[in-house]
VOSE-905823 format. One record per residue (C-alpha): x, y, z; residue in three letters. Coordinates in steps of 0.02 Angstrom, whole numbers, padded with zeros to 5 digits, always signed. Example, Ala and Ser with C-alpha at 12.3 -4.5 7.8 and 13.67 -1.06 7.14 Angstrom:
% VOSE-905823
+00615-00225+00390ALA +00684-00053+00357SER 
% end
This chain:
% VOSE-905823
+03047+00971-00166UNK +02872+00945-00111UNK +02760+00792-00172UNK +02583+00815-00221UNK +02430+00682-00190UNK +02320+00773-00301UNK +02289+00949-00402UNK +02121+01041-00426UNK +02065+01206-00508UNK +01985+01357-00377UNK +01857+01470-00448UNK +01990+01583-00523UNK +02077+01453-00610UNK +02226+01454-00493UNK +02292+01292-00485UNK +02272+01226-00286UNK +02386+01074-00231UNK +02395+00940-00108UNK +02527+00882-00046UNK +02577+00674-00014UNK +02594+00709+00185UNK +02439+00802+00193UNK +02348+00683+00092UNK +02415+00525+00210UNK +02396+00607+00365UNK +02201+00647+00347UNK +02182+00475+00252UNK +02264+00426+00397UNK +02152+00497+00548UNK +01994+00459+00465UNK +02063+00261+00429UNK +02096+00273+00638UNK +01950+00333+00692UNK +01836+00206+00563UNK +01928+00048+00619UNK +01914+00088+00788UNK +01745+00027+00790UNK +01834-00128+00817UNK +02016-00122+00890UNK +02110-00116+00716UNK +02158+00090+00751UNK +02359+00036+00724UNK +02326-00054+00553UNK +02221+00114+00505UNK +02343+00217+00550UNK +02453+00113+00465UNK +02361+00099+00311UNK +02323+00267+00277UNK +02496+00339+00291UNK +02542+00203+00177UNK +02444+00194+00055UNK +02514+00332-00077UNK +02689+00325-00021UNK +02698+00257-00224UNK +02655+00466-00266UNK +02815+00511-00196UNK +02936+00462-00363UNK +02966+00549-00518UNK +02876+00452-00622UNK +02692+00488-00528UNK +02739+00665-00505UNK +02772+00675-00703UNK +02599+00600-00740UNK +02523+00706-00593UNK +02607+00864-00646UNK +02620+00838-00851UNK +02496+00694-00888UNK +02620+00576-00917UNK +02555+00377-00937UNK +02476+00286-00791UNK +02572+00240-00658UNK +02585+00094-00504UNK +02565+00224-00353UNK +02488+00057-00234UNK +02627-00063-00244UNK +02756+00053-00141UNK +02656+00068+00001UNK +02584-00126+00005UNK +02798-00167+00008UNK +02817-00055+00141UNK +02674-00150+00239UNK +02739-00306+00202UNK +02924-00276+00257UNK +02841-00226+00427UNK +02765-00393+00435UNK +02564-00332+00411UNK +02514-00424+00271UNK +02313-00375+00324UNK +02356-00185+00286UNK +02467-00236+00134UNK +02323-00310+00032UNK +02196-00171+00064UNK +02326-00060+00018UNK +02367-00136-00140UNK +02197-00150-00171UNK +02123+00020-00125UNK +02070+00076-00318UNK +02075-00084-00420UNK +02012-00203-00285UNK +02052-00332-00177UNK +02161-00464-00237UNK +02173-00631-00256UNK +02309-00668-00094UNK +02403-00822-00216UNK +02543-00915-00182UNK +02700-00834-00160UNK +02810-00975-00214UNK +02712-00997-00381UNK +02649-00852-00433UNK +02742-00742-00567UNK +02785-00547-00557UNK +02673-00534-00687UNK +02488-00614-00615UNK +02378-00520-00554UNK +02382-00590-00366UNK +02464-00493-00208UNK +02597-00607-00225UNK +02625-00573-00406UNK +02618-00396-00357UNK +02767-00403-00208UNK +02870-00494-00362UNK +02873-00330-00441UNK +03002-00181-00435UNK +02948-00010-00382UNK +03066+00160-00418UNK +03163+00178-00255UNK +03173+00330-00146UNK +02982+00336-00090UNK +03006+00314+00092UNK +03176+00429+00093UNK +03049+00558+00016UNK +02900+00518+00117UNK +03005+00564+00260UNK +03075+00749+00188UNK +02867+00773+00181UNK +02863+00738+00356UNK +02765+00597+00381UNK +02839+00478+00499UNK +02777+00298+00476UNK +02713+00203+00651UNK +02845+00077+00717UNK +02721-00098+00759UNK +02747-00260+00783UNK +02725-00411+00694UNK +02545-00443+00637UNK +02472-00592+00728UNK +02408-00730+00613UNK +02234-00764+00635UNK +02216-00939+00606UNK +02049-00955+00521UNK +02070-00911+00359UNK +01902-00849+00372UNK +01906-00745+00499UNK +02040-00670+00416UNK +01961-00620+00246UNK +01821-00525+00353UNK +01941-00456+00445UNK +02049-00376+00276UNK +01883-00338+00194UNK +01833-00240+00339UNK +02004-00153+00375UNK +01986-00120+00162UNK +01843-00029+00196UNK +01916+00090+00308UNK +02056+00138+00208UNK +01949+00174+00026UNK +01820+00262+00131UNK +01951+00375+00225UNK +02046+00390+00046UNK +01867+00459-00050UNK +01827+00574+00106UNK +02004+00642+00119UNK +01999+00656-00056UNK +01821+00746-00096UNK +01874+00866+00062UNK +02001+00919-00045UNK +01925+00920-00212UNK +01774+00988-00177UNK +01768+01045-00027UNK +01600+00992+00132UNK +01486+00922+00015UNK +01352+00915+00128UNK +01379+00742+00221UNK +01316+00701+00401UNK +01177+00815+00488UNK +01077+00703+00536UNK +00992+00683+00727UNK +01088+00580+00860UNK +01002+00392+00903UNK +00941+00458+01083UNK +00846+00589+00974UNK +00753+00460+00854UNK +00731+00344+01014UNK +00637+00485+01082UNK +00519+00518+00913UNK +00490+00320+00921UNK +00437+00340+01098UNK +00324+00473+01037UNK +00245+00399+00909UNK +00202+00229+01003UNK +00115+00329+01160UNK -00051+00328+01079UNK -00041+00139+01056UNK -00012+00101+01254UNK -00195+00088+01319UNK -00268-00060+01195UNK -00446-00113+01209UNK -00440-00257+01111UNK -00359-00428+01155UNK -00244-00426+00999UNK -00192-00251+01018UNK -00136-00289+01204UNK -00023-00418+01139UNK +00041-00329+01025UNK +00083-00202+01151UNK +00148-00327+01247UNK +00280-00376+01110UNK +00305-00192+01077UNK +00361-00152+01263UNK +00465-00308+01262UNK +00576-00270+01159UNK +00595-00090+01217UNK +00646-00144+01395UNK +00755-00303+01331UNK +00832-00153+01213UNK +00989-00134+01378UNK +01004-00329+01356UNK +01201-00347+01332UNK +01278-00370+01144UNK +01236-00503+01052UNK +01127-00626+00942UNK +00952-00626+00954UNK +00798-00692+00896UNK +00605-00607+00868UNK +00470-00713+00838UNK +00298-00633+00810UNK +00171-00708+00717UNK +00113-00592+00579UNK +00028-00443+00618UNK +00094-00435+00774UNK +00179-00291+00747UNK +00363-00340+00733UNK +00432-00205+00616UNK +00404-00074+00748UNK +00462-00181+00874UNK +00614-00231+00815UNK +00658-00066+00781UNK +00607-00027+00967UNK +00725-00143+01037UNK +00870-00096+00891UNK +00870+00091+00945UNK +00836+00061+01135UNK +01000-00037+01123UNK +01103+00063+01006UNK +01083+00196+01126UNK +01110+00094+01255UNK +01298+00015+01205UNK +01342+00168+01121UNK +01303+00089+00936UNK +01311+00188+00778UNK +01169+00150+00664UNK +01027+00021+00659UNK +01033-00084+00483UNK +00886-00148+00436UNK +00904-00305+00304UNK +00742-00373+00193UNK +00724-00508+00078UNK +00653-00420-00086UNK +00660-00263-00160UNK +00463-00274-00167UNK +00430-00244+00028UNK +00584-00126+00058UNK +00487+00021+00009UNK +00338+00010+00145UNK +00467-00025+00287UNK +00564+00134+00233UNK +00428+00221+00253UNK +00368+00167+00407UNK +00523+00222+00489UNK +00528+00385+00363UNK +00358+00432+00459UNK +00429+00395+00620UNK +00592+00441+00626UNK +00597+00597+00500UNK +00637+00568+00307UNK +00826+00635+00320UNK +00874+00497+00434UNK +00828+00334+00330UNK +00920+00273+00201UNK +00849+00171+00072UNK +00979+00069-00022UNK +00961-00050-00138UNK +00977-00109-00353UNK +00835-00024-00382UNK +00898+00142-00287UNK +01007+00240-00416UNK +01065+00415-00345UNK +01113+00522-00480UNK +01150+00705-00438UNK +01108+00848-00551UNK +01161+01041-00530UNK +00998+01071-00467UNK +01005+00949-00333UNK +00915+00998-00166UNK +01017+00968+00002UNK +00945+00822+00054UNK +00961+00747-00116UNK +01161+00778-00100UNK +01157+00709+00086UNK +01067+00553+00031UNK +01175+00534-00126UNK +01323+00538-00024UNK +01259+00423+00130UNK +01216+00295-00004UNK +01417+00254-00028UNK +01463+00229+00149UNK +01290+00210+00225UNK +01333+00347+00365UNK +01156+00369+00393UNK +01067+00327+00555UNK +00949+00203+00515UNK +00981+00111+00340UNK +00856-00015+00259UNK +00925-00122+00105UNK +00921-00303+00024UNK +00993-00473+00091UNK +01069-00471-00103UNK +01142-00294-00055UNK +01188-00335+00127UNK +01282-00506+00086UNK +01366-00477-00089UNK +01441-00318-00013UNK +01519-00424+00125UNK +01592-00546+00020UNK +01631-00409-00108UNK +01824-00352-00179UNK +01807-00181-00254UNK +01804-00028-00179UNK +01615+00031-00221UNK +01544-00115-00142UNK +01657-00118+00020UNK +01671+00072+00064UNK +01508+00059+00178UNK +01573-00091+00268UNK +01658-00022+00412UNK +01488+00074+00437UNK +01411-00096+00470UNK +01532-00128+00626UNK +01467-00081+00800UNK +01280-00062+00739UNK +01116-00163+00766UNK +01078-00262+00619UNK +00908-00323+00589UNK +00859-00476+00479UNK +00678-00462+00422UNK +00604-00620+00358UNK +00759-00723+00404UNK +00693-00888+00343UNK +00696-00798+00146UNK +00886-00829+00151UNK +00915-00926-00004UNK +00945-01121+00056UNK +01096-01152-00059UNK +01200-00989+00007UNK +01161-01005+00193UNK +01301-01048+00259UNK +01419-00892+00198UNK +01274-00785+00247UNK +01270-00862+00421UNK +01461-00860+00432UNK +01457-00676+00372UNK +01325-00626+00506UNK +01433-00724+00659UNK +01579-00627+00600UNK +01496-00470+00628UNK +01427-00510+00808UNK +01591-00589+00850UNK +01727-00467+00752UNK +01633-00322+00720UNK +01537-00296+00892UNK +01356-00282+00809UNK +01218-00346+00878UNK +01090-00477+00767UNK +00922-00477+00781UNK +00839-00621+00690UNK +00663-00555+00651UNK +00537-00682+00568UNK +00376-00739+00597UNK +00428-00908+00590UNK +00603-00937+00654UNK +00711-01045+00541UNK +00833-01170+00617UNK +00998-01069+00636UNK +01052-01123+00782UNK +01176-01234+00746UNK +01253-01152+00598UNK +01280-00995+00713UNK +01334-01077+00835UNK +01474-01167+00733UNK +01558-01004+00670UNK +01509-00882+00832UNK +01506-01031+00955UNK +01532-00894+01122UNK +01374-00810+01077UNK +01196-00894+01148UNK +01044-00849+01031UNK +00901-00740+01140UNK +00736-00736+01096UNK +00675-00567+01136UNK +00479-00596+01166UNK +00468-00761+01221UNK +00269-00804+01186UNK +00164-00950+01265UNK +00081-01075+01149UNK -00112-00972+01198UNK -00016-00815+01136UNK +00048-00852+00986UNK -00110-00961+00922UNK -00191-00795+00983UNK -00150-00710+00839UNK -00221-00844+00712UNK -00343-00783+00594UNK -00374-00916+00457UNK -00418-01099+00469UNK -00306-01227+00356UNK -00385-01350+00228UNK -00284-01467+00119UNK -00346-01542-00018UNK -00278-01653-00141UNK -00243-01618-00337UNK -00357-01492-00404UNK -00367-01499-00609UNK -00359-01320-00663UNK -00552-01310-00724UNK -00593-01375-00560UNK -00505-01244-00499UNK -00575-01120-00571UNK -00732-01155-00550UNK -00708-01139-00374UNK -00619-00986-00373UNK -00770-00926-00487UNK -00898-00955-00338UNK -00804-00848-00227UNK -00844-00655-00223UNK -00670-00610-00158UNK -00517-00730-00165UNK -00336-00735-00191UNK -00267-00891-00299UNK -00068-00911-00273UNK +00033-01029-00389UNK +00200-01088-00415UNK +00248-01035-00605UNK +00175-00895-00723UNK +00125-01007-00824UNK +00006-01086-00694UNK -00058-00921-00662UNK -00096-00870-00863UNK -00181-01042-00867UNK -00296-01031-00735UNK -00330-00856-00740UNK -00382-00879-00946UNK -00529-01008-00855UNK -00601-00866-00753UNK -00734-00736-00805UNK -00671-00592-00868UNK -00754-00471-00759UNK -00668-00448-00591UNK -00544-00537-00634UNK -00367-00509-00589UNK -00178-00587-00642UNK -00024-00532-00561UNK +00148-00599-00601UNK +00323-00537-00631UNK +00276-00554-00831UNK +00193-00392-00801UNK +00294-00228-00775UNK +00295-00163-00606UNK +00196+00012-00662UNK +00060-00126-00701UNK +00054-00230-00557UNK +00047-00080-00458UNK -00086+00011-00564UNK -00177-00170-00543UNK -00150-00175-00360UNK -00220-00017-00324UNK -00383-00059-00399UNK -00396-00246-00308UNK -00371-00133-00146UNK -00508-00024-00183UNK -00605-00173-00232UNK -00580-00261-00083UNK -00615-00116+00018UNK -00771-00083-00063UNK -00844-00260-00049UNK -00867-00253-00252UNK -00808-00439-00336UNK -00640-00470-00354UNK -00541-00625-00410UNK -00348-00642-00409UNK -00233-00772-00465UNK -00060-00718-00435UNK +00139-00794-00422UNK +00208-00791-00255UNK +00261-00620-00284UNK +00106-00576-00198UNK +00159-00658-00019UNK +00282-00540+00037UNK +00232-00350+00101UNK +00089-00320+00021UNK -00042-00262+00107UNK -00221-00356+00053UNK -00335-00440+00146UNK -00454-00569+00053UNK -00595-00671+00152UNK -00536-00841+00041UNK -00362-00889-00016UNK -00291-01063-00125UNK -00122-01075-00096UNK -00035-01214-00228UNK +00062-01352-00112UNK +00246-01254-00097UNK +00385-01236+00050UNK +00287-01206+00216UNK +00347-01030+00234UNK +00283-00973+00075UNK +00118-01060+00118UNK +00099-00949+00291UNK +00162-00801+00185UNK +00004-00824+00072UNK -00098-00854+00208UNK -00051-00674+00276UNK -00160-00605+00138UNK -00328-00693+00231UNK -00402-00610+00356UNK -00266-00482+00367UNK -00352-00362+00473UNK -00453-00508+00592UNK -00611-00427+00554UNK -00691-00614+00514UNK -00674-00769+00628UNK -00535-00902+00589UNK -00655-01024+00564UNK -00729-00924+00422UNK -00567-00869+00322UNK -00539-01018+00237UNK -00349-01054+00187UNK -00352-01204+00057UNK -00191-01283+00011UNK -00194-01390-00169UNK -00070-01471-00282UNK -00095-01473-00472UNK -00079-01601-00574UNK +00068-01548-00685UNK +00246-01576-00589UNK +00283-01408-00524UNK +00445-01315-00576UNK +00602-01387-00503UNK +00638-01224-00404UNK +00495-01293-00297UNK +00509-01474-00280UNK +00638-01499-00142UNK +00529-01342-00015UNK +00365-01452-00065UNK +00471-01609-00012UNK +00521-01536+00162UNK +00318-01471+00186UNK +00259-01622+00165UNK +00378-01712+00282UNK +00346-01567+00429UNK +00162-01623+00389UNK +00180-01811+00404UNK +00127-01831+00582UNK +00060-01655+00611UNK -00105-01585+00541UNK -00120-01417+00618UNK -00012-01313+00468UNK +00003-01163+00562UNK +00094-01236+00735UNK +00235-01184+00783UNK +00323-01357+00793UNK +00268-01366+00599UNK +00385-01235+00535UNK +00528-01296+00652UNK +00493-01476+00568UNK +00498-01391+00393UNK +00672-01328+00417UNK +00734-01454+00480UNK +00691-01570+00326UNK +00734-01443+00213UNK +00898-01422+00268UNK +00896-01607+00285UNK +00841-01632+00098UNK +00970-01496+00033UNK +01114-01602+00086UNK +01273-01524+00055UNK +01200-01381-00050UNK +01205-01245+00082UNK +01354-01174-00007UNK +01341-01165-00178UNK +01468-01043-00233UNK +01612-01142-00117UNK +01654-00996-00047UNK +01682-01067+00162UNK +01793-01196+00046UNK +01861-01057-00039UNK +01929-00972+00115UNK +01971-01115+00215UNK +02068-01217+00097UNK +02121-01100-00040UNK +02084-01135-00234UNK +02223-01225-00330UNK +02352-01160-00219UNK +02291-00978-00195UNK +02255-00919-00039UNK +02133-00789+00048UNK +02042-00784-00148UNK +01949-00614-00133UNK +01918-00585-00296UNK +01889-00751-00371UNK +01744-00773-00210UNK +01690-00578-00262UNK +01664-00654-00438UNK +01568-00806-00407UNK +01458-00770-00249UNK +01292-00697-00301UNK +01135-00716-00197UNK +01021-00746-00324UNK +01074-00827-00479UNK +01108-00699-00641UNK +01001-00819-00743UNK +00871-00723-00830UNK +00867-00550-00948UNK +00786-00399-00971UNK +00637-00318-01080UNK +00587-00138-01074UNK +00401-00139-01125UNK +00337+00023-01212UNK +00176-00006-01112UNK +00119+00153-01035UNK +00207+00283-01000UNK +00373+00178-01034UNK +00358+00215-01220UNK +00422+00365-01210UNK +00566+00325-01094UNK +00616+00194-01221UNK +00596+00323-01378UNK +00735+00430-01250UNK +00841+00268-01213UNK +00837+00249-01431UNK +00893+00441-01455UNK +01071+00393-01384UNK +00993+00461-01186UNK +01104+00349-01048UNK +01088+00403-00875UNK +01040+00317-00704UNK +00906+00407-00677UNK +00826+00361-00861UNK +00884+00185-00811UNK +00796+00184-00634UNK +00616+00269-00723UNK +00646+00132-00838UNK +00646-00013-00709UNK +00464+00006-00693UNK +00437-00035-00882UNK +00553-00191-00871UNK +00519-00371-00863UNK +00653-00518-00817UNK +00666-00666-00906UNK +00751-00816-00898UNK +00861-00853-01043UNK +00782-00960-01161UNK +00621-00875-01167UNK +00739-00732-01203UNK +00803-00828-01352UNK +00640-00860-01408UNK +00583-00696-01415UNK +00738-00635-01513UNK +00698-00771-01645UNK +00528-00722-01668UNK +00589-00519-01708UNK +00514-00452-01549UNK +00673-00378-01471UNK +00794-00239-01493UNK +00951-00261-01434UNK +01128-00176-01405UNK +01151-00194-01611UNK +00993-00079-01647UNK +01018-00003-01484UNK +01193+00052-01440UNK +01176+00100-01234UNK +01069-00069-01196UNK +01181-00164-01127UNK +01206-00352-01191UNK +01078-00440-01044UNK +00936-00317-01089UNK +00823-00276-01229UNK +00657-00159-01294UNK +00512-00290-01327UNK +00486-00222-01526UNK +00311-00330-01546UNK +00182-00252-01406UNK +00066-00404-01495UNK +00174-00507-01366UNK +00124-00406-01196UNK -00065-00403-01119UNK -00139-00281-01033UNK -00203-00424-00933UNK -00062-00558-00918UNK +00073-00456-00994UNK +00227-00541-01086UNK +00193-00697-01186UNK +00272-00844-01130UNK +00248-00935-01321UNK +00290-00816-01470UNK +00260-00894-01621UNK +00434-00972-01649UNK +00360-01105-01506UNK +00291-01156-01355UNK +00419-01194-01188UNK +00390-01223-01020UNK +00454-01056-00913UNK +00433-01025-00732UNK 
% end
């Protein structure tokens, strides 16, 4: 009798099967040809002719066929992998719908835990592979798996061959459910190399001495762009034009090496959106994926095309040219379930660019770094470290990819890169907030960054009124925009216009004031701010005044041990902006940090095991998080996010309502949360049945300003929040 993988419905209402063998073999072929990308093609094959062998018994077929109860179709096929001695392929396959498990220990573990080893403990009905066979699929005769000694290695290595297998198991699985959905179409890389080329011809005869070295860097990178596989380095000072030049060099050498895609990584969610859109304007919209928490794709009947293709690309990033967060890139590589790994493969053979390297959080570098040598030396990408102030990697790359040299790409003389200075440093000492403001008061046009929101509300409540401007993450982001907009047109227009802002400020957006006060904070934060002076060079250095001040309350602890490694890099050095100054910085913050470069234990994790479990994939998955899950959220009925929230109170729950709604929200950290409950100003998952328990509607609009937005003391007290 046959054996069917799945059953759908036609547009007559005839029923349409598919059989096990047809569903392994093209689970099969696409698993092949996606692991290829990096000599695994025999555990592909292997793993997607095994991975449903459970379908072929009486009991799936019953619940299949009839609806019977829920039945273990993954365990058959992760035994049969096992018995040929390839334990990588017999975890994905176990794991390919619930997720990757916990590896345990075989001697300890019961049939009953929910660890691989548990799992092999248990009994499957008998028969599958005599029945498999009548179906005629034939299962591939190979040898032994060969250990890889480094556990660490290893768990890449099954994440990535994971990938494979639930992204071959979807596709083979949609083609029969539903049929071409619309996937792929997009233009070759030799195509968008081409449109780059195009769009950069205008820029190759430069008058001005800044605009020849940035031409300079540009070209650079296009003819290093054959340079042979590997990990590199950019370092351009800012506005030297290193987004377009790193993506020079990436597609010059995709093409090149025969590369899939070019992956471009950023630090926050807040500058992802202009560097999509650079390379939307360059390289054509339907080629640029933008993928991130704040991207939901949510497909309606009415959806156009391109909304389906981009929908689609968004679970296996099969796009050319994708553009997402370090929190997206990273958590997906140490990820277990299926959703999160599907794309991985994708990342294999491509050039991977990391914007802003130095924003890698301190306390999780080393996984990250690990992560990224794996990649260059597993995977066959290529890195491109892309900053305008190279951190210290070095030697953490070189201890987990220690056969690959780091390459910088432009290499710059000392005249060049001081030739794109445009500010002059001053450092002063503690500044009292009124003194503060009273300078910032006898500016015209001036940027004021600080360390906490509550700095900012308490500085910016000493400034006039008029042309006056606060921006922090206390305000929702339809706000801050709204807010931004008008500063631009201020600044543009020469009219007054005073800003004190949170660091939020610092990255990607594009304002240039003649004056900025930077509070005393980590030395890449303070260049960061001091890309916001003289942006465009229009004024002398000597005129765009940079001042650097401490306050005299502590500043919050998230702070203290980056303002500890600044002023080290500055105890012998004066000149802020030199090159050996940033190298000095990293090298006492990494110094001061100690052992804390791996917070979540997860190299320990891999290495040594956890209480006797090895390879733990989903305890890691669990507890590794980029940024720490330590604050809330509040929709704000400000604007037009009342009447999203009067929808999200009718019972409305979709991701699209959810991603409109993101512009009304505000995080906070817990116990201003807790405050805010106890003075009545919240609505939560008890009034409000789809909020979920770690959000809420702010019920009180007394508590948000139009000009500093949420409170940080309701009435039930005063704290201390950053």
């Amino acid at each position: 009798m046959p054996y069917y993988a799945h059953i759908r419905q036609d547009e007559n209402g005839e029923t349409i099967y598919q059989t096990v063998a047809e569903h392994l073999t093209g689970t099969a072929a696409l698993c092949r040809e996606f692991a290829a990308d990096f000599g695994a093609e025999a555990d592909g094959d292997l793993m997607g002719l095994a991975h449903d062998l459970g379908k072929c018994t009486d009991a799936f077929q019953k619940r299949l066929l009839e609806g019977g109860p829920v039945v273990d179709h993954t365990t058959a096929g992760m035994l049969t992998c096992i018995r040929m001695k390839r334990p990588s392929a017999a975890a994905c396959v176990a794991g390919h719908h619930g997720g990757l498990l916990d590896v345990g220990n075989l001697r300890t573990d019961r049939a009953d835990e929910a660890t691989l080893s548990g799992r092999f403990k248990k009994g499957v009905e008998g028969h599958y592979l005599e029945r498999c066979g009548e179906s005629g699929v034939t299962l591939p005769t190979l040898p032994p798996e060969t250990p890889e000694r480094d556990p660490l290695k290893a768990s890449f290595r099954t994440r990535m061959l994971y990938s494979c297998l639930v992204d071959a198991d979807f596709l083979d699985t949609e083609r029969f459910m539903d049929g071409e959905r619309g996937r792929g179409g997009y233009d070759d890389l030799p195509t968008l190399l081409r449109r780059l080329k195009e769009y950069i011809a205008p820029w190759q005869n430069p008058k001005t001495a800044l605009n020849k070295l940035r031409c300079k860097i540009l070209n650079s990178c296009l003819d290093t762009g054959s340079k042979p596989k590997g990990i590199y380095t950019l370092t351009v000072p800012t506005g030297g034009g290193k987004t377009v030049a790193s993506l020079a060099f990436a597609l010059r050498h995709a093409v090149a090496h025969g590369m899939r895609r070019v992956i471009y990584v950023v630090p926050y969610t807040s500058i992802i959106e202009q560097n999509a859109e650079v390379f939307r304007e360059i390289l054509g919209d339907g080629n640029v994926l933008e993928h991130h928490s704040g991207v939901q794709f949510e497909l309606s009947d009415g959806a156009s095309p391109e909304e389906v293709r981009r929908a689609l690309a968004a679970e296996n990033w099969d796009m050319p040219v994708i553009v997402t967060t370090a929190v997206q890139f990273f958590e997906s590589l140490y990820a277990n379930r299926s959703s999160k790994c599907r794309k991985l493969h994708n990342i294999a053979n491509s050039v991977i660019i990391f914007d802003e390297a130095q924003m890698l959080p301190l306390c999780h570098l080393r996984p990250c770094v690990a992560a990224m040598a794996s990649l260059a030396e597993q995977f066959r990408s290529t890195l491109v470290l892309c900053t305008a102030t190279q951190p210290s990697l070095g030697d953490l790359l070189h201890t987990y990819a220690p056969s690959y040299p780091i390459t910088e790409l432009c290499p710059q003389t000392a005249e060049e890169y001081d030739s794109f200075r445009r500010v002059t440093f001053r450092q002063e000492g503690i500044l009292e907030d009124d003194a503060l403001a009273e300078r910032l008061s006898e500016h015209r046009q001036v940027l004021c960054i600080v360390n906490s929101r509550k700095a900012a509300q308490s500085i910016f409540a000493r400034l006039p009124q008029e042309a006056s401007f606060h921006l922090s993450t206390l305000m929702v982001p339809a706000q801050r925009q709204t807010l931004l907009d008008e500063i631009r047109r201020r600044l543009k227009a020469g009219e007054p216009c005073r800003v004190v802002s949170t660091s939020l400020i610092e990255a990607g957006v594009d304002v240039d004031f003649p004056a900025v006060y930077r509070e005393l904070a980590g030395l890449d934060s303070v260049l960061q701010a001091a890309g916001r002076c003289n942006r465009e060079g229009k004024r002398a250095p000597e005129e765009s005044i940079v001042t650097v001040f401490e306050r005299a309350e502590l500043p919050p602890m998230l702070f203290r041990t980056a303002i500890g490694a600044t002023r080290e890099a500055l105890m012998n050095i004066c000149d802020i902006g030199a090159r050996e100054t940033m190298q000095n910085y990293f090298d006492a913050l990494r110094s001061l940090s100690g052992e804390t470069l791996d917070k979540s234990g997860v190299i320990k994790a891999f290495e040594k095991g956890i209480n006797g479990c090895e390879l733990p994939f989903r305890t890691v998955a669990e507890n590794f998080h980029l940024i720490d899950q330590n604050t809330r959220t509040v929709y704000a009925p400000f604007g037009g996010g009342a009447a999203l929230i009067e929808r999200l109170k009718a019972g409305e729950c979709s991701k699209k309502l959810y991603r409109k709604l993101g512009r009304y929200a505000v995080s906070v950290y817990e116990p201003h949360f807790q405050k805010l409950y106890a003075a009545g100003a919240l609505l939560t998952a008890r009034e409000v049945p789809v909020l979920d328990e770690d959000s809420a509607i702010l019920n009180d609009m007394s508590l948000y300003s139009e000009m500093t937005g949420l409170t940080l003391e309701p009435e039930t007290g005063k704290a201390e929040f950053i």
